[in-house]
C-alpha positions, 0 to 999 in steps of 0.5 A, spaced: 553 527 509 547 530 511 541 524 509 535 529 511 533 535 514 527 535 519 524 543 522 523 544 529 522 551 532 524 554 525 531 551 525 534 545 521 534 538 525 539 533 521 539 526 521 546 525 520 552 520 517 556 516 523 562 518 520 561 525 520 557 525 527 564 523 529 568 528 526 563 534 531 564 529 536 572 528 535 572 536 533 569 539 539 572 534 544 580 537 541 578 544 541 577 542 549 583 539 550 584 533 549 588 529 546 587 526 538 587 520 540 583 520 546 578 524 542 577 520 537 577 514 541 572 516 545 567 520 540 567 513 536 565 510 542 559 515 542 557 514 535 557 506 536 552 508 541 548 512 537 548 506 531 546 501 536 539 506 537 542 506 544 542 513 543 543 515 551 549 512 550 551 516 544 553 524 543 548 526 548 554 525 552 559 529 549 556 536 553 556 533 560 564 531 558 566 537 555 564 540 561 568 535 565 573 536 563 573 543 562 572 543 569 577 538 571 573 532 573 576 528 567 583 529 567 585 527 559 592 525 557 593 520 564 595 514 564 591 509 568 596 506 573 596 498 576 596 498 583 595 490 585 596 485 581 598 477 579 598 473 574 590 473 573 589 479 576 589 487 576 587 493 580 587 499 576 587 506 578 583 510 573 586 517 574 580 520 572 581 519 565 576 519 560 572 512 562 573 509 555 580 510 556 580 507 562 576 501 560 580 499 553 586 499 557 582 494 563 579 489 558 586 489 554 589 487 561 584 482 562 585 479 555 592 478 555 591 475 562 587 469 560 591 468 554 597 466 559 592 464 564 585 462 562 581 468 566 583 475 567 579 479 571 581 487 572 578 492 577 578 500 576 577 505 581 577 513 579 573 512 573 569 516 569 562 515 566 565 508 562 559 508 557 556 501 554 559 495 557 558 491 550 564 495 548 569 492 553 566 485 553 566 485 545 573 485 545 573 478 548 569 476 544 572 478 538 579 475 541 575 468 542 574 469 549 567 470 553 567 477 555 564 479 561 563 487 565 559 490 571 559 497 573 557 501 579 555 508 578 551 515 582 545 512 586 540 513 582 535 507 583 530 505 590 531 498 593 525 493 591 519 496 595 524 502 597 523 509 595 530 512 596 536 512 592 540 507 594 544 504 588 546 505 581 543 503 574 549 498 576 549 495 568 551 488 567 554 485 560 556 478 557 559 477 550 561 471 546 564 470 540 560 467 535 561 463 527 556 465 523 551 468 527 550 475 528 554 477 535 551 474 542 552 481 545 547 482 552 548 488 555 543 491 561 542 495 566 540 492 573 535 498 574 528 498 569 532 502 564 539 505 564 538 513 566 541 516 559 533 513 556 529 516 561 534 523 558 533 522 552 525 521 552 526 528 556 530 531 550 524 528 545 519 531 550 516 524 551 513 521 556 515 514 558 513 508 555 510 505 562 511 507 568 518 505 570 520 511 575 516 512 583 517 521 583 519 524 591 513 523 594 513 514 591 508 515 586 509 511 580 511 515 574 512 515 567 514 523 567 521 523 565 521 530 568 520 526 576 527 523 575 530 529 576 526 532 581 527 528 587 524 521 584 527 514 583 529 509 577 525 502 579 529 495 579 529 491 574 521 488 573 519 494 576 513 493 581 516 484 581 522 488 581 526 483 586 531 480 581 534 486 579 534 489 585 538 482 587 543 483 580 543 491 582 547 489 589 551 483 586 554 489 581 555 494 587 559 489 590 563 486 584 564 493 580 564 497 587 567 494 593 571 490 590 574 495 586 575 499 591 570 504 589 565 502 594 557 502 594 554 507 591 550 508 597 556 508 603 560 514 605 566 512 602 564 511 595 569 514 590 564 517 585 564 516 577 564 508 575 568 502 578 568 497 574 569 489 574 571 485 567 573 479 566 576 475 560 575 467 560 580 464 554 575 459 551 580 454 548 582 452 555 575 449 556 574 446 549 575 448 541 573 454 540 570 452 532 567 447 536 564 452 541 562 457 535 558 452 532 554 450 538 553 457 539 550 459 532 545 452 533 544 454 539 542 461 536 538 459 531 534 454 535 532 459 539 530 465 533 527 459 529 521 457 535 514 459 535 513 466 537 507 468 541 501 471 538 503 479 538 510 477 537 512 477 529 519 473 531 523 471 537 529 475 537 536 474 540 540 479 544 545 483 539 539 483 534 535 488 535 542 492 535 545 490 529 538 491 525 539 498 528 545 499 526 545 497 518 539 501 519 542 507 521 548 506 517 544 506 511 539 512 513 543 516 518 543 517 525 536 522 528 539 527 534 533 530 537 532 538 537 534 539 544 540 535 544 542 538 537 542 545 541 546 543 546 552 539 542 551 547 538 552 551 544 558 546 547 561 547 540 560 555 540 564 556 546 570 553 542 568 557 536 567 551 532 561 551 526 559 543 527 555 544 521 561 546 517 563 538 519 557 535 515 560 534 509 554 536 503 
């Protein structure tokens, strides 16, 4: 149902139900054309984003991939096709299908994999925009198995002193399974930020929180608006930036060139993702009991120690996003005006009312 209504330009703005912002996702996605299953796959994956309070990654999206597929750039109901593989191994083409399609297939592959043989890694070419990668490593952990991914995408980031776009975001993630603890699950992209926040913070007409982006001519920037104006992301640690530009070249060559995507800046790239995922079947390595309880002291260790002045605690990765999502599935999930306007002009063109699918 609908939590509450904000005003914006006379019109209403809801903050709404995950459950229900899956049912417009699910709904406007079946009125293109693609199969339920798929549909509602891939509009819970979205919302999963927007819990998370990763809303680049959330139904901001369903737009872009609604005018993807109609345009035929995501083919929908394809079965993605192994070319290559050995007992630890597969090379996977995407066919073009919905990235999250894609990539659940993948990571099951590798997962059965490291059942039989300790380590499964696949690799995928002809992939669509895959979304968060803590998706995929979270189906290791959750079969008690280390989950790691990597992916390439469009050039959109400057090489360490560099002003050009040279590689993609190019994100990283790592999951492990957990006792009682709340899930270790890290996930970042190898640029400064991902892409999908610096447009969410142009949707909110928001400056950005530093200056995290260098505009056409090199200028540092926190105006979203340069990006797409010819600017550049920053690599990760920004003006000591190295590492991540470092990171961002591991992943163009792990999720690209041996995927057979190749680099985001070569001639040959493929387009849309090549991924990396692998799964390493802990019980191989010692007792999974054993490794979960180490894990959750090694947690609590770090949360339990001193915070720095300015700091009211030390967080682990996954937290902030579990806060975030028992908030937001308390609360409800805020769309911001622009992106509410587009997810009612992508519905219009089916003559769906998402309104009509907010239960009151």
């Amino acid at each position: 149902m609908i939590i509450t209504i904000t005003w914006s330009g006379g019109r209403a703005i809801p903050t709404i139900k995950a459950e229900d912002l899956r049912e417009i996702g699910f709904q406007i996605f079946k009125a293109a054309g693609v199969p339920e299953d798929e549909a509602r796959l891939v509009s819970d994956f979205l919302v999963r984003a927007n819990l998370d309070g990763h809303d680049s990654h959330g139904v901001i999206r369903i737009p872009p991939y609604v005018e993807r597929v109609l345009e035929g750039k995501i083919k929908v109901g394809v079965k993605p096709e192994i070319i290559r593989e050995t007992p630890n191994s597969a090379v996977i083409d995407g066919r073009w299908g919905f990235g999250q399609v894609v990539g659940v297939r993948a990571m099951g592959i590798a997962i059965e994999k490291a059942k039989e043989n300790t380590v499964g890694i696949v690799t995928v070419f002809n992939c669509n925009h895959v979304g968060r990668l803590s998706d995929y490593t979270v189906m290791a952990a959750e079969n008690d198995m280390v989950g790691v991914a990597m992916a390439n995408c469009i050039t959109r980031v400057a090489p360490y002193g560099g002003m050009e776009r040279m590689l993609g975001t190019c994100p990283i993630s790592f999951a492990f399974p957990v006792g009682e603890e709340i899930p270790f699950i890290f996930d970042m992209a190898t640029s400064i930020c991902a892409e999908g926040k610096i447009r969410v913070k142009l949707h909110e007409g928001k400056r950005l929180p530093y200056k995290c982006i260098v505009d056409k001519e090199g200028n540092l920037s926190d105006d979203p608006k340069d990006l797409y104006e010819g600017g550049a992301i920053l690599p990760f640690g920004g003006e000591v930036g190295y590492k991540g530009f470092g990171l961002g070249l591991v992943v163009e060559i792990l999720g690209g060139i041996l995927s057979g995507t190749g680099c985001s800046c070569s001639e040959g790239f493929r387009g849309g993702n090549g991924l990396f995922l692998e799964a390493i079947n802990i019980q191989s390595f010692m007792d999974i009991n054993r490794f979960k309880s180490e894990i959750d002291d090694m947690i609590r260790r770090v949360r339990n120690s001193k915070p720095r002045p300015g700091f009211k605690r030390v967080m682990t990765p996954g937290e902030v996003e579990y806060i975030n999502r028992m908030e937001r599935l308390k609360k409800g999930i805020h769309i911001p005006e622009k992106t509410w306007e587009e997810l009612v002009k992508t519905a219009e063109k089916f003559n769906l009312d998402i309104e009509g699918f907010i239960k009151h």
